[in-house]
Each structure stands twice: as C-alpha cells, then as structure tokens.
C-alpha positions in Angstrom: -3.2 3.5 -5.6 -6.0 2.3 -8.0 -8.6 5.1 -8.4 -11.8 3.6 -9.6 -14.0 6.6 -9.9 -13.1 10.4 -10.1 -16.7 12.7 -10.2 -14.3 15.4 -11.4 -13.1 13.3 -14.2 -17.2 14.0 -15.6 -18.7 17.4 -17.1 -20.8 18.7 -14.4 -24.4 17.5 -15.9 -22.9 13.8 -16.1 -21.6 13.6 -12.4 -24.3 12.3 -10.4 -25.5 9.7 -12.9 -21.8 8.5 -13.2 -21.3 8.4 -9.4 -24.4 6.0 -9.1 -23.0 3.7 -11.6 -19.5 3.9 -9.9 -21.1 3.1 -6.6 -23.4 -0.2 -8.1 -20.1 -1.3 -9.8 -18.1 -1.4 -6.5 -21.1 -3.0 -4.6 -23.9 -4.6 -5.1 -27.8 -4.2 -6.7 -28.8 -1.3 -5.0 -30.7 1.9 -4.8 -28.1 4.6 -4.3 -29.8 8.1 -3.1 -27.8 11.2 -3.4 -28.3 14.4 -1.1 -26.9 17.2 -3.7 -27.0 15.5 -7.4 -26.1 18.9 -8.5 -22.9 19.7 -6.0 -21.4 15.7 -6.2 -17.9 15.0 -5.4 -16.4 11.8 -5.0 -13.4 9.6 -5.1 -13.6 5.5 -4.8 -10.3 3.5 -4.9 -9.6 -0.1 -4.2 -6.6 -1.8 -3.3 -6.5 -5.8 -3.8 -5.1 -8.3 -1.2 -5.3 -11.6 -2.5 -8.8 -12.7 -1.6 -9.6 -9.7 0.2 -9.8 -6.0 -0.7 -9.7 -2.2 0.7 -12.2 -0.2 -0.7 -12.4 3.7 -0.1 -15.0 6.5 -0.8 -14.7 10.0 0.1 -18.0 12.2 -1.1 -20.7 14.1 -0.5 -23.7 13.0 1.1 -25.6 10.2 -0.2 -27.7 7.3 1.1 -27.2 3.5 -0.4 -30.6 0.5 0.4 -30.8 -2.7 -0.8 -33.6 -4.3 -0.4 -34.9 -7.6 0.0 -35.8 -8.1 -4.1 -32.4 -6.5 -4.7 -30.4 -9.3 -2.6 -32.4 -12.5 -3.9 -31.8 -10.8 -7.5 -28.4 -10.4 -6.9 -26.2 -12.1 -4.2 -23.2 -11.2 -2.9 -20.2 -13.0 -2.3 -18.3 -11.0 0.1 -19.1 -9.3 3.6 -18.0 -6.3 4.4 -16.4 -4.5 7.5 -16.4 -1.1 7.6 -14.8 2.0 9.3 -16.4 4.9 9.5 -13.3 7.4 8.8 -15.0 10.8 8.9 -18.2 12.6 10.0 -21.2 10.1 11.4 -22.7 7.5 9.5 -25.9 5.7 10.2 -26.6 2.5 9.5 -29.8 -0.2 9.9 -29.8 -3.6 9.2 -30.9 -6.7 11.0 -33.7 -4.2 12.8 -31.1 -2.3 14.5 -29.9 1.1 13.8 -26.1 2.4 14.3 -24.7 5.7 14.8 -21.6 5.7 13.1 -19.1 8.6 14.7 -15.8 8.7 12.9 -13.4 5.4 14.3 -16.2 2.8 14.7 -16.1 -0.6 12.9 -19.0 -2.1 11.7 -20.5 -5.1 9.8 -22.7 -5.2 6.5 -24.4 -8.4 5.1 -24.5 -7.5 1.6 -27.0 -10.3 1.4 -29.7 -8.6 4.3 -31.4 -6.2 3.1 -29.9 -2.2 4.4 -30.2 1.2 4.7 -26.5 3.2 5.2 -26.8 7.1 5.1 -24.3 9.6 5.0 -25.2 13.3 5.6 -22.5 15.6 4.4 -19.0 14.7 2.9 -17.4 12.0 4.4 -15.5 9.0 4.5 -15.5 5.2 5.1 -13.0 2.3 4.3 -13.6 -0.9 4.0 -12.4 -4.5 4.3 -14.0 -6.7 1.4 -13.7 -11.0 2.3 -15.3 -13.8 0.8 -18.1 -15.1 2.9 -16.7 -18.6 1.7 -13.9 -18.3 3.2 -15.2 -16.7 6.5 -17.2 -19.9 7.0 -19.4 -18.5 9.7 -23.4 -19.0 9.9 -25.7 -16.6 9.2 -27.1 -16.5 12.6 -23.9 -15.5 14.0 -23.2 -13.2 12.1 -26.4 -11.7 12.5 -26.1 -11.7 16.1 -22.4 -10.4 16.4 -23.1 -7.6 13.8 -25.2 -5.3 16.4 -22.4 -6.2 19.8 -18.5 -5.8 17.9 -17.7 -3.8 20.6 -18.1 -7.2 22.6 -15.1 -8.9 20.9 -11.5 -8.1 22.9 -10.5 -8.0 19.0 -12.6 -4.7 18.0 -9.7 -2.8 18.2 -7.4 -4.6 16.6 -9.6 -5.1 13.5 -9.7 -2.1 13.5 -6.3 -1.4 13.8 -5.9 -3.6 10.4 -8.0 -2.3 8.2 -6.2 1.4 9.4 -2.9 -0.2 8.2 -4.2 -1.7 5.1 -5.8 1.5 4.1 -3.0 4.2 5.3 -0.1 2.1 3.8 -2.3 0.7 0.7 0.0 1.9 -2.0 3.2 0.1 -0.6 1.3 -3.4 1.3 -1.2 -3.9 -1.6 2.4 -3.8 -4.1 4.3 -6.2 -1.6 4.4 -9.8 -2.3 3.1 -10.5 0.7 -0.4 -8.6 0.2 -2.4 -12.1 0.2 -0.9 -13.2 3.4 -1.7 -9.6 4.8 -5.7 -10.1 3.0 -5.7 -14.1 4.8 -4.6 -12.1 7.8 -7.6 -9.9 7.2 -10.0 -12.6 6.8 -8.7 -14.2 10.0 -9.2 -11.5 11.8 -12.5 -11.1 10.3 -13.6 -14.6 11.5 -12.3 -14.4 14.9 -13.9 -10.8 15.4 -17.5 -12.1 14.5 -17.6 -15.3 16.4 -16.3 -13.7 20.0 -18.6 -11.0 19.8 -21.0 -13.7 18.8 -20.0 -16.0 22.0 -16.5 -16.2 23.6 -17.0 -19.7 24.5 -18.1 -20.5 20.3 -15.2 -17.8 19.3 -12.0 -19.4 22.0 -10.6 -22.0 19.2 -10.8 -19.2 16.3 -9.2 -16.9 18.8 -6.0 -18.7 19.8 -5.7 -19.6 15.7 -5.5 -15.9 14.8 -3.8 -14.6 17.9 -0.7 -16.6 18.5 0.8 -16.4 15.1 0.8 -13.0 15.1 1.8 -13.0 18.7 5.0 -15.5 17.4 5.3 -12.7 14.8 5.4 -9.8 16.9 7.9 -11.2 19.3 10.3 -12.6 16.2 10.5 -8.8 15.3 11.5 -7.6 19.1 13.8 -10.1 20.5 16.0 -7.5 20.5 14.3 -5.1 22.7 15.2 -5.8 26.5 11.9 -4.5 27.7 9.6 -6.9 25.2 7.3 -8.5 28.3 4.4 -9.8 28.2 2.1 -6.9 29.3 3.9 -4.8 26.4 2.8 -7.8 24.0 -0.4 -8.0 25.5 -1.3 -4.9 25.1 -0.6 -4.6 21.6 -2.2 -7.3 21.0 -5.7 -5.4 22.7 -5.9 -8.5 25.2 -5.1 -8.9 28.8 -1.8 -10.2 30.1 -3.9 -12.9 31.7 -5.8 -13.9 28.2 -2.4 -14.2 26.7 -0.9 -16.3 29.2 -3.6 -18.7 29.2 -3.6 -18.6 24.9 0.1 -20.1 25.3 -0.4 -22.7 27.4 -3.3 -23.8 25.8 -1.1 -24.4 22.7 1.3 -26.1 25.2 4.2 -23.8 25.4 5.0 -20.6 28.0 5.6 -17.5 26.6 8.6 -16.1 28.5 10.4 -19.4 28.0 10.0 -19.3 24.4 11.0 -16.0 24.0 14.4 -17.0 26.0 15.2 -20.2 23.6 14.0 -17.5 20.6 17.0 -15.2 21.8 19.3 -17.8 22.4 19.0 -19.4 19.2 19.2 -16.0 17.4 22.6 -15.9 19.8 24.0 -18.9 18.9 23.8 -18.0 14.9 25.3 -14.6 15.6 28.2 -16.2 17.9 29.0 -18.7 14.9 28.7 -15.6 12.1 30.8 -12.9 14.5 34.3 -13.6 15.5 34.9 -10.3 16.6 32.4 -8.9 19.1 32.4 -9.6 22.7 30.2 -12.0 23.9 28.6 -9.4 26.3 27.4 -7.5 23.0 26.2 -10.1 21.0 24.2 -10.7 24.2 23.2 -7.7 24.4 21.7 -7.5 20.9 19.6 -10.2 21.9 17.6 -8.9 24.8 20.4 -10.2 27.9 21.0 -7.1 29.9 23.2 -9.7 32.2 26.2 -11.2 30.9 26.2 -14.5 33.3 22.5 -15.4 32.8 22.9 -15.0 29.2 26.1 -18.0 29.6 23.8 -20.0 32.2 21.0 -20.0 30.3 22.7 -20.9 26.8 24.8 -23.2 28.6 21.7 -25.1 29.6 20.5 -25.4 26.1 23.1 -26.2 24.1 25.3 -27.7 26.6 28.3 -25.3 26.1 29.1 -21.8 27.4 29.0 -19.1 24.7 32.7 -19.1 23.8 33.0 -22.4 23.7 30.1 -22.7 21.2 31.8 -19.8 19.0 35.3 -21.4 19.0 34.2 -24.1 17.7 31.6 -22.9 15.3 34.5 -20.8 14.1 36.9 -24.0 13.3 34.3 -25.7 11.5 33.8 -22.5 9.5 37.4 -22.2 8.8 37.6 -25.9 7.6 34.2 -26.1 5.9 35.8 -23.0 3.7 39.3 -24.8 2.9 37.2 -27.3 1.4 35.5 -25.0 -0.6 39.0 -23.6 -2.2 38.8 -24.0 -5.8 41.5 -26.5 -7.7 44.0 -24.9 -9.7 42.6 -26.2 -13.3 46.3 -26.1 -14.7 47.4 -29.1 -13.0 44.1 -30.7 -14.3 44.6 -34.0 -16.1 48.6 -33.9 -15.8 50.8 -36.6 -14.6 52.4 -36.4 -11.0 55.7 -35.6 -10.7 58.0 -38.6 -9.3 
C-alpha cells in the first residue's frame, strides 16, 4: 500500500492547508473547497499499474471545481473513472448533474471544466488511464459520460476497479500489474464507446471481451458445470451476446472448450502413468467415460490409452538417451 497523504501525520493548525496541497498534487489545477477546515481527516493512497493507476481518498467533506482557466492552464493527461465507495457524491460536468449513491461508476474529464462535492466523510476510488491510450474522441466521451449505465459493461468495470482497489497491496506487487492496468484501460475504452453507441462500440467489445472470456474458461476447464450461461453471466452479458461474440471471431464456444479439455487431457495422459483414464477424465470436465474416448479419439486419432502407451514409451526412451556417460571410460581404448 502507498499512502500519499495522512492529515493526521500534520499538527492540527497545518491540516487543512496540507490536505489541499495533497489533493492538487494527486489531481489536477483546481480549486479544492473544504466543509470543516478545522475537523479535517483524510487519507489518499495510490497504487500504480503500469500505465494506469488506483487512487483512493477517504475524508471528510470537501468540494473539488476546476474551471475552464484552470484546464487550458493546465491539461491533463489522464481520464478518470470513478466509484463512489461510500455516502453520496454529486457530480456536474458536461451540463449534467449526478447523484452519486455509494456503488455507482462514473466518468471525469479532467480537461472539462467540474464541480464534484462530497458532504460528510466519505469515500471514492478511482481508475487513472492515459487519454492517449484510450484513443476515443471527445465527443464520445462527452456523450457516454452522462448514459454508463447504457453499456452491458457497467458492471464489470466496475467490478475491476473493486478488484484492483480491494486486492491493491498484492496485484499492484505482481508482475503482472501492467497487464492488469492494459486490462483496465481496455475496459475503459470499450465501456465509453457502447454506452456512446453499440453499433460504434461492437469491434472494441469483442477485443476486450473474448480474451478474458479465453481466460476465464482456461481457469475452469476443470469444473463440469462451466456452460455458457455460467460464463455469460460473469461476464455481465447475455448468453446470446456471447454466442454471437464467438462466432464473429470464427470459432464456437462449446467446441472450443471441448478441444481445450482434451488437449489439457492428452498432456496429463502422457505425464500420469498411473491414474485411470476415467479420472484423468474426470479432472477435465468429462462426467462420461465413453464420450471423453469418442471425442479424443476424433481429434487425435487414437483412443485415450492408446495415446498414453505410447506417449509413455517415447518418454521412457527419450530419458535412456538422456542417461549420463560414465566419464571413467572417457578417452580409453576399447577392450579387444
């Protein structure tokens, strides 16, 4: 966890003045309005993920505008999607004003003038990501700012940020924190330009779906009861939507998951020479013994067995060729 600012880490007189400077640092130019200067308490902490990052406040009431001066002096290079953890924010830009109840995403243009309140302690984390790399107009992001709840991915954004937040600590330390922040920025992408227009969004959404559908299913091919409605709705789509994502990228869903649990199969036959076919089989998802055989007979053109007996004989002779060579008869003449 990387604390940024601590109010409690300043004497009491120095508090409010430091908080504003905290909050300016972590943001951008901005006039920063607090309800009690004299009962401030607040704690900001950031987490980085590659290009992206998490940025949490919890405090006392305060109200943040930046106005039109403040954005041509100073321009940001990030856009910001929010969620409104605790008590209810309020937020207006683009000539529309939010309620904010605790769960609900929402979208800041840093560089469109704003006015965010929040009466009362509370708390809000949010996803940081390079406008660059978003590569999205202004217009739609304008437009798909005041209708998220339009996008089928609302929740899962959502959902993401949660994660990156709650787990912070341990994801941000992984070496796989800038894949998770891409992921983020993705997501980010794909979130704006549905609720923007589902037509203009269809492309981005099959590019960020269906490798996290591919991922999702990789991690469960294991689990008999992994069908599509179960991935669907983790995914926050309908079975339908996910059908027709798959065969738009040319492939069907429950056949791929069958050749993914086959070839999984296949490796474990060749690895395992003790347990049963019927178990290995098992372990991959087949809850019937002669469909697993018929359908990994199909594919690799021998049953089960036959696969593992012979896998097992080139293993045995693939190792006997690996046997080191005694070093002592090295270099000496043969014996006649």
């Amino acid at each position: 966890m990387v604390v940024v600012f601590r109010s409690a880490d300043y004497a009491p007189h120095e508090r409010a003045d430091a908080t504003r400077v905290a909050m300016q640092e972590q943001s951008v130019p901005s006039r920063v309005v607090l309800q009690d200067p004299d009962k401030i308490d607040c704690l900001m902490e950031v987490w980085s993920y590659g290009e992206a990052s998490i940025f949490r406040s919890d405090m006392t009431g305060y109200r943040l505008l930046r106005s039109s001066r403040q954005v041509k002096a100073g321009p940001a290079e990030v856009l910001a999607i929010a969620v409104q953890l605790s008590s209810v924010g309020y937020n207006e830009q683009f000539g529309v004003q939010q309620v904010l109840p605790a769960g609900d995403l929402f979208v800041v243009d840093l560089n469109t003038p704003y006015d965010y309140r929040l009466p009362g302690f509370g708390a809000s984390t949010c996803l940081h990501v390079p406008i660059e790399a978003v590569g999205l107009p202004y217009e739609v992001v304008r437009e798909a700012a005041t209708r998220l709840a339009a996008s089928p991915l609302h929740t899962l954004v959502t959902a993401h940020i949660g994660e990156l937040t709650r787990q912070a600590e341990r994801l941000s330390a992984d070496p796989s924190a800038a894949v998770l922040g891409d992921t983020g920025i993705e997501l980010t992408r794909a979130l704006l330009a549905s609720a923007y227009d589902m037509d203009y969004a269809r492309g981005l959404m099959a590019e960020v779906l269906l490798p996290r559908v591919r991922a999702y299913v990789r991690r469960h091919l294991n689990d008999p009861e992994l069908t599509p409605a179960r991935i669907a709705r983790v995914h926050d789509i309908s079975t339908r939507r996910l059908f027709r994502l798959c065969a738009e990228a040319g492939f069907s869903l429950e056949q791929w998951i069958i050749a993914e649990r086959l070839i999984g199969a296949r490796e474990e036959l060749a690895r395992d020479a003790e347990s049963p076919v019927a178990a290995v089989a098992r372990r991959w998802g087949f809850v019937n013994n002669a469909h697993f055989s018929r359908r990994f007979r199909d594919m690799f053109g021998l049953s089960p067995r036959e696969w593992r007996r012979i896998a097992q004989q080139e293993r045995a002779v693939g190792a006997e060729s690996k046997q080191p060579c005694d070093e002592s008869q090295i270099g000496r003449p043969e014996r006649r």
